[in-house]
C-alpha positions as a printed Julia matrix, in Angstrom:
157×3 Matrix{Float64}:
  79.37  101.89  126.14
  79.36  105.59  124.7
  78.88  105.55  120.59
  82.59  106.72  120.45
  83.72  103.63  122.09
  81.59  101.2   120.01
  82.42  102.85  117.14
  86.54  102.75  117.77
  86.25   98.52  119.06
  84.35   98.14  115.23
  87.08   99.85  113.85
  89.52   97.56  115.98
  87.58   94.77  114.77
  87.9    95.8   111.16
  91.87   96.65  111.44
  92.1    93.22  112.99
  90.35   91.68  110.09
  92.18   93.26  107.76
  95.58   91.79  109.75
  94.25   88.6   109.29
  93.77   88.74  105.94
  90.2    89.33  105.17
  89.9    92.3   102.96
  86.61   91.59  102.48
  84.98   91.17  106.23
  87.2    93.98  107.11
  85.72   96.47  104.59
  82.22   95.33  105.86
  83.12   96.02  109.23
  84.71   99.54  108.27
  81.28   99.93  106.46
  79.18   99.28  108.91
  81.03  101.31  111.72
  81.47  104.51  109.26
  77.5   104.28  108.96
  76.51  107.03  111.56
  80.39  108.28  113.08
  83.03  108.57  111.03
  87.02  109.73  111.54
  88.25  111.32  108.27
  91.42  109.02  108.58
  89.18  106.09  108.7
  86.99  106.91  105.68
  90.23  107.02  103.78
  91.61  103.64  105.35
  88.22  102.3   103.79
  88.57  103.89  100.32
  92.08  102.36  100.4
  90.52   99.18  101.12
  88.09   99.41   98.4
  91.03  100.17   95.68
  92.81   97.27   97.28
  89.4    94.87   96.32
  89.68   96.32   92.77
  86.25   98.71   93.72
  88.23  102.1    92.47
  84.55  104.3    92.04
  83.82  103.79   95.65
  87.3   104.12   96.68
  87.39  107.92   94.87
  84.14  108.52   96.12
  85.13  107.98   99.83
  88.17  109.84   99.38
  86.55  112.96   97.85
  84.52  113.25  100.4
  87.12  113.93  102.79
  88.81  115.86  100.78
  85.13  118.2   100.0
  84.88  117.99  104.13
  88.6   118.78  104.76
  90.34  120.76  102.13
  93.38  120.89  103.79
  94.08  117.12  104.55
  97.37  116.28  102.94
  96.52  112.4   103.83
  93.1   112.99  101.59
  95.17  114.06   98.76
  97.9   111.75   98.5
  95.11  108.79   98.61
  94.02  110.16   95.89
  97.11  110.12   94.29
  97.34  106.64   94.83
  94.27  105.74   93.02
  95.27  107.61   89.55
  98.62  105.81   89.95
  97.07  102.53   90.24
  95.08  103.36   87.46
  98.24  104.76   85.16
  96.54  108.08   85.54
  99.82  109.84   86.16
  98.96  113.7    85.64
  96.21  113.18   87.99
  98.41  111.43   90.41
 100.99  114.08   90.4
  98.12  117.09   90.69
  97.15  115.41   93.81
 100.52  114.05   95.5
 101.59  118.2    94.68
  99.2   119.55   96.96
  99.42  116.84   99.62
 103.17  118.23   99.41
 102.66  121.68   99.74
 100.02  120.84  102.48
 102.89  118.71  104.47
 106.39  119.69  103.05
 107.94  117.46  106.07
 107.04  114.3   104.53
 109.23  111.97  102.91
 106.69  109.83  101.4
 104.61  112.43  100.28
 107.8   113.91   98.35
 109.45  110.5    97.05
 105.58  109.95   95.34
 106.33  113.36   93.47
 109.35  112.22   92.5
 108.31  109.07   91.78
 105.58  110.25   89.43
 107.77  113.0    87.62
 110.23  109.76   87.24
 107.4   108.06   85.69
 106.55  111.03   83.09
 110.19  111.28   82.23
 110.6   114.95   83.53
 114.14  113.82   84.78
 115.24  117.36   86.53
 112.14  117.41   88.63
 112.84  113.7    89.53
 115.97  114.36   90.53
 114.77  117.65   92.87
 112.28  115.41   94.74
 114.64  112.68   94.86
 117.09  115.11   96.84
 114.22  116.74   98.67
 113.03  113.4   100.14
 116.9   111.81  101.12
 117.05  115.77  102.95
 113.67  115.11  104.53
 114.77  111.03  105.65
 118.41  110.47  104.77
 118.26  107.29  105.17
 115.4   106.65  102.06
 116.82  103.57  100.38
 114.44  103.63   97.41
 114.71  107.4    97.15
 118.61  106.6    97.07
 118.5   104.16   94.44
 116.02  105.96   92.49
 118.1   108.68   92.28
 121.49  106.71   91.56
 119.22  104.88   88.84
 117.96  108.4    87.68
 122.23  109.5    87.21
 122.97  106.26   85.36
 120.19  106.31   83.23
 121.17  109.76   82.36
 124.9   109.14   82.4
 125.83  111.41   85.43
């Protein structure tokens, strides 16, 4: 077995534990396999993991490190977005989802967490913009959809 192919079965083995519930064993397993090869989309998968278990330091450490080795990964960015809006750190959360936007301007969830955030900070006309944006990009978006109609009620349009 090549080091590639042991190194994707832990990762199986971690997704699987994960599936079954065990956060912890599953962020082990991610740990252990990350050791010596690691897939940038993995490394994030395990800092998400870590900010799921409440462990936000190592979480932002993982992710920065992608986003120090790969600059231009959108994914990289909006994890980190995620993080300061778990912690309520919402100018930090929309610095981050911004430029995983303008890195991937085709995403729908990378625009409804823009508008979410701007939601969030009250800026109501930039809400609205990212709310249309993201039904344009996935018509379809029933939380971008209701956000929006919640946005025109609360605002009496």
């Amino acid at each position: 077995m090549t080091e590639l192919e042991k190194y994707r079965k832990n990762i199986e083995k971690a997704r699987e534990a994960y599936n079954n519930g065990n956060l912890k064993e599953s962020i082990t397993l991610f740990e252990e396999a990350t050791e010596d090869v690691a897939d940038e989309n993995d490394l994030l998968d395990l800092g998400l993991l870590h900010m799921e278990n409440g462990n936000f330091p190592r979480a932002y450490d993982l992710i920065s490190s992608v986003i120090e080795d790969f600059p231009n990964h959108p994914r990289g960015y909006y994890c980190l977005g995620y993080i300061h809006e778990e912690k309520e750190e919402f100018k930090n959360a929309l610095i981050n989802y911004k430029k995983a936007y303008e890195l991937e301007k085709r995403s729908s969830k990378y625009c409804f967490s823009l508008a979410r955030i701007y939601d969030e900070l009250g800026l109501d006309k930039e809400a609205e913009e990212y709310y249309q944006k993201t039904i344009q990009l996935s018509k379809n978006d029933y939380w971008a959809n209701l956000n929006l109609g919640s946005l025109y009620e609360r605002n009496n349009v």
